[in-house]
C-alpha positions as CSV (number, residue, x, y, z in Angstrom):
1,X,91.4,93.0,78.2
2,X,91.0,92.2,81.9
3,X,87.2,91.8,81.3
4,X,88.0,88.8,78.5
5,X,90.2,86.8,81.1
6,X,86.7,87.6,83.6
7,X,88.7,89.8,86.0
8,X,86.3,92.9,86.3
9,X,87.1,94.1,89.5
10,X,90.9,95.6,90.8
11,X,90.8,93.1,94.1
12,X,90.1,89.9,91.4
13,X,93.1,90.8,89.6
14,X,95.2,91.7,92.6
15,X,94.4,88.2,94.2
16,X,95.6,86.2,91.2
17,X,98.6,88.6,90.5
18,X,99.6,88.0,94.5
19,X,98.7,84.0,93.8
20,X,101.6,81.8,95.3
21,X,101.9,79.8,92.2
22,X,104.4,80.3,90.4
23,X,103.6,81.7,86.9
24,X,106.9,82.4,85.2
25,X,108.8,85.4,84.7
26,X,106.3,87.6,83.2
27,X,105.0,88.6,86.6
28,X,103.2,92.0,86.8
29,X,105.7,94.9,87.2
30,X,104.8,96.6,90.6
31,X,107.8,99.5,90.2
32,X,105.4,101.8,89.2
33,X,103.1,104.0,91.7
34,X,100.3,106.5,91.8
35,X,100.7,109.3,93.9
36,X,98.0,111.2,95.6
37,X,97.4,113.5,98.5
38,X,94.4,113.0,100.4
39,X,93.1,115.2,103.4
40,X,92.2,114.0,106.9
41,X,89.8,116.1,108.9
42,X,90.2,116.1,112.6
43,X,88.0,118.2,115.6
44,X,89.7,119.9,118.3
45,X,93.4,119.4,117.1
46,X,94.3,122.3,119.0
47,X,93.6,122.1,122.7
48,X,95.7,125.1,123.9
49,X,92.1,127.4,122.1
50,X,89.1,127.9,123.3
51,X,87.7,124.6,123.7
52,X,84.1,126.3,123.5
53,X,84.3,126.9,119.7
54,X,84.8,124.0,117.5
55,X,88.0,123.2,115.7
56,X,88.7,121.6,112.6
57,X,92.3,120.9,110.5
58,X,92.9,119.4,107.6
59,X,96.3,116.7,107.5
60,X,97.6,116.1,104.3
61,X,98.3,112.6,103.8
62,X,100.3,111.5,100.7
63,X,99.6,108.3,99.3
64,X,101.0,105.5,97.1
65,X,99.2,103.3,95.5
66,X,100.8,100.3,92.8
67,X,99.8,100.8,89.3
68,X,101.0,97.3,88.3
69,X,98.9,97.8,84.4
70,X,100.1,102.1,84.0
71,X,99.2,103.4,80.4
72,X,101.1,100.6,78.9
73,X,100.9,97.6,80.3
74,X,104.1,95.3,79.7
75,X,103.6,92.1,81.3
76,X,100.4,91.0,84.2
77,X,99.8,87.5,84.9
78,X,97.3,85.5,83.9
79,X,95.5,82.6,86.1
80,X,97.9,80.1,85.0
81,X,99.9,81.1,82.2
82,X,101.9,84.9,81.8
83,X,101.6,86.4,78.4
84,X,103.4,89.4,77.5
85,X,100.8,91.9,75.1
């Protein structure tokens, strides 16, 4: 559906959805959020061991991330007009 309107990428939707014109009410509903838990990997995070061996932890970072379309979309925004599917 987003193809036909020639957004194919996320950023090209996000950029008209976060457009400062005005576009009625039907503006994309950003209530709902992804959540996932990503790992960080860092070297030495423990400096009270024995610096000689090598040191690795993993930091579990949760993150959110908008899902403005979800399984069922119910309103996004168009370039210039808002249409409800």
């Amino acid at each position: 559906h987003l193809i036909d309107i020639g957004l194919t990428t996320p950023s090209s939707y996000l950029s008209i959805v976060l457009d400062d014109n005005i576009c009625g009410a039907d503006n994309a509903p950003w209530t709902t959020y992804t959540t996932y838990t990503t790992y960080t990997t860092t070297k030495n995070c423990d400096i009270q061991k024995d610096k000689s061996k090598s040191q690795s932890c993993n930091t579990a970072v949760v993150v959110n991330v908008p899902s403005p379309l979800g399984n069922t979309p119910h309103g996004y925004k168009y370039a210039c007009e808002c249409k409800i599917p």
